[in-house]
N, C-alpha and C positions, 0 to 999 in steps of 0.2 A: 557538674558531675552527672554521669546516665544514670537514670533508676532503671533496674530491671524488672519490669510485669514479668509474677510470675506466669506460668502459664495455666490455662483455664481447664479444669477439669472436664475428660470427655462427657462428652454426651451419652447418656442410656439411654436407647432405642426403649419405650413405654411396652410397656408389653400388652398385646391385642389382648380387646376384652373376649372373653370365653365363651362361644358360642354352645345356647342351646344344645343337649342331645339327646336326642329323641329314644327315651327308655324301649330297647326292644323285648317283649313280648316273651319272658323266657316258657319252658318245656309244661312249668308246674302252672302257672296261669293258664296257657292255653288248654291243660288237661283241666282245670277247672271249669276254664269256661264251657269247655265241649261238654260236662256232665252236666252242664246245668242248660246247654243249650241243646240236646240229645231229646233228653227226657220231654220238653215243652214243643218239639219238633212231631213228637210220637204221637203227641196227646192231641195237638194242631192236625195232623195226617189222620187221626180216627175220628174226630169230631169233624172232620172236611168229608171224608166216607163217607158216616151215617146223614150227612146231609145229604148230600147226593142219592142214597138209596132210599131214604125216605121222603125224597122231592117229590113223587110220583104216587105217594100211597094214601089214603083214605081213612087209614087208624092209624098208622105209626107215627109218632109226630116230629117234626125237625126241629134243631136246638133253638132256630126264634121262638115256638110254638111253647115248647118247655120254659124257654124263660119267661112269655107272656102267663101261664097257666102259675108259675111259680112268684110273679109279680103279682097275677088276681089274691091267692093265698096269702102273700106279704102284705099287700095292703086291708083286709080283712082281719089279719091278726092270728091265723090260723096257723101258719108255718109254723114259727115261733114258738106256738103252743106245743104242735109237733117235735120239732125237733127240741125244746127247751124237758118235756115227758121225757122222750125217749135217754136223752143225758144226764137226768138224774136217773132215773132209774138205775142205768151202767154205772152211775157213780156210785150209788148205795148199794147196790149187790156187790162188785167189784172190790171196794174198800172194806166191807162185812166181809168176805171172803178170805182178802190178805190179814186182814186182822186175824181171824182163825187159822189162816192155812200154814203164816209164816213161822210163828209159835211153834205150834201142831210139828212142821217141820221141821225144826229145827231140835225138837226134842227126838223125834223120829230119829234122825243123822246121827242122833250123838247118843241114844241108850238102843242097843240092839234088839233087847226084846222088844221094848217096843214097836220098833220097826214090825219086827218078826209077827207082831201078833195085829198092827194095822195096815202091813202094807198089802197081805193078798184081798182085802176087803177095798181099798184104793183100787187095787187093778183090774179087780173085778169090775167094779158101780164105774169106773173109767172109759171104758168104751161105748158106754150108753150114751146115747143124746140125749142130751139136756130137754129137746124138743120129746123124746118119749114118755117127757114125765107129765109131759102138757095135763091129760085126762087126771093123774093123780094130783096136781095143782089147783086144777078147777075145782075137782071133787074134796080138796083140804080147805083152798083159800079163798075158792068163788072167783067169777071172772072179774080180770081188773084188779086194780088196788097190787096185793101181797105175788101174786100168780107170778106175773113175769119176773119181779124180782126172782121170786126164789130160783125160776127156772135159769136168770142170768149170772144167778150167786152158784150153784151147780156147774155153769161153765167155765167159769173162773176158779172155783176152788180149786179143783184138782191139778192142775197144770201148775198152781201157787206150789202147794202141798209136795209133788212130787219133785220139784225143782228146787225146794230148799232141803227135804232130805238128803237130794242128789248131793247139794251142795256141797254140805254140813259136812257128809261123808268123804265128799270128796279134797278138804283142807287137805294140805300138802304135809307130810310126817316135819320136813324142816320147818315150818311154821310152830307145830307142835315143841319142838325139841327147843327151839329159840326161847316159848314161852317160859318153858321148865328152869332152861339156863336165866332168866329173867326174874322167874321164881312169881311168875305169874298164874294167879289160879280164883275161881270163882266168876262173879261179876269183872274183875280187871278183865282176866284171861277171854272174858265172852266178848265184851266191850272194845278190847285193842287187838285181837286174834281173829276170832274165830267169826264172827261175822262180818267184819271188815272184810275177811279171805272169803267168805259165801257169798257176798253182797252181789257180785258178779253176774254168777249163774241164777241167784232168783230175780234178780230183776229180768234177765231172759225168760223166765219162769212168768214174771209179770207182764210183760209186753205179747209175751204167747196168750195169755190168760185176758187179758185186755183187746186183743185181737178177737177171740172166742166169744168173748162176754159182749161186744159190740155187733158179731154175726146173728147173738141167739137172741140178742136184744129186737132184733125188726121180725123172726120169728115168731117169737114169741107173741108180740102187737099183734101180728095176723091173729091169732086165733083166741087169745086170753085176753082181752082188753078191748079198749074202745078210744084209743088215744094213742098220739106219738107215730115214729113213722112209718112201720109197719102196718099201722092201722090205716094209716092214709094212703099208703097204694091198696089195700083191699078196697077201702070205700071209693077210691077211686075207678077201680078197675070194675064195680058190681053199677057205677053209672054209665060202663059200656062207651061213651065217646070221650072219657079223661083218661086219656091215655099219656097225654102229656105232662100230669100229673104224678102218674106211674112211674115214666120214666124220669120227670124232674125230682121223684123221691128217693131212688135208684142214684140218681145221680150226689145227692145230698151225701146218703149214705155212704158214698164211697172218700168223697171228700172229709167228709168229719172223721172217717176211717182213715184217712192218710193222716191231716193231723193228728189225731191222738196217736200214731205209731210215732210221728213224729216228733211231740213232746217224749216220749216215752227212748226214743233214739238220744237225744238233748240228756234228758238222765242220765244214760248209760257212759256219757264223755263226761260228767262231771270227777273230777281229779279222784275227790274220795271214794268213789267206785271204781277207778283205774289203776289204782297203786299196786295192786296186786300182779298185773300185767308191765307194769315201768313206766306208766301214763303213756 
């Protein structure tokens, strides 16, 4: 008798293994990268300038020069000393300042007489520079020591002070009405409202203020003290050939002034400061 083999089931073709693809480069990456390779292009093309115009000159000095002048100071210990003065200082006045100003303001925003009876004295003593109180500093505090504080706590105060009234005042009426419907009031209503919705505008308040307090901070060196880095381009600049000093402090200054804007930006994206906005 014949056996029938069944017959043998077809063959499936394996399927090719899956080749690599090379991730393309989308709209939002490249707009990233170009901000971040824009700005280090700008900074590259003026530091390539001032070399070139200061190759040929006899006091102005070029960025090798600066950096050797700024390596003498580092390895001496002096930098340091400088720049370590002048960052407290900013801290202590700056943070004394926000301790009183944000208070201050926020009582301002929220009782109108108040307001009424401190604000034309604010807007007055406001447009004065912190720098014209120099003579009345020396003549309260003596040079050094207390002087430049106070003069860099002057700079920051008001820009605090005026930006949390602003704030406070300016909570939105539906925030308000929410709280009522919630039956919120006192300490709750201050704690979960009210300045969660200001926290916004004074922290702009702070970063203007911390800006300011950082300009009046190397002022002030110059003429009230004897330390930090305001003092180091004067004493640099009265030995007549440290000029690479001058400008290596110059240069400092402006750096430690990006970051601290930049922590201060870093703040300003933290969620519980955004919520008011939809993060």
């Amino acid at each position: 008798m014949k056996t029938i083999t069944p017959p043998s089931p077809p063959r499936t073709a394996k399927p090719a293994a899956a080749k690599p693809v090379a991730r393309a480069v989308g709209p939002g990456g490249a707009r990233r990268a170009l901000e971040t390779v824009t700005p280090l292009a700008i900074i590259a093309a003026v530091v390539a300038a001032w070399w070139v115009a200061a190759s040929g000159s006899l006091i102005f000095p070029t960025p090798p020069e600066v950096l050797t002048g700024l390596q003498e100071l580092l390895t001496s210990g002096l930098l340091w000393r400088h720049v370590w003065t002048s960052i407290m200082r900013v801290a202590i006045a700056y943070f004394t300042a926000a301790a009183i100003a944000i208070p201050l303001g926020i009582l301002m925003g929220w009782f109108k007489p108040l307001d009424r009876a401190l604000n034309p004295l604010f807007q007055l003593m406001r447009p004065i520079s912190p720098i014209a109180w120099t003579p009345i500093a020396i003549l309260w505090f003596g040079i050094g020591g207390i002087s430049p504080v106070f003069l860099i706590f002057l700079g920051a105060f008001f820009p605090i002070v005026v930006a949390t009234a602003a704030a406070v005042r300016g909570v939105g009426a539906h925030y308000i009405r929410a709280a009522r419907n919630f039956q919120l009031s006192g300490p709750r209503y201050f704690g979960r409202v009210l300045f969660p919705a200001a926290l916004p505008e004074i922290l702009t308040g702070m970063r203007i203020a911390l800006g300011v307090a950082w300009l009046v901070v190397v002022a002030a060196e110059m003429v009230a003290t004897e330390s930090g880095l305001g003092y180091m381009i004067i004493d640099a600049r009265n030995q007549v050939t440290r000029y690479d000093l001058v400008v290596g402090a110059m240069v400092l200054i402006g750096i430690i002034g990006l970051i601290l804007d930049g922590i201060m930006r870093q703040v300003e994206r933290i969620d519980l400061v955004r919520w008011r906005h939809g993060g």
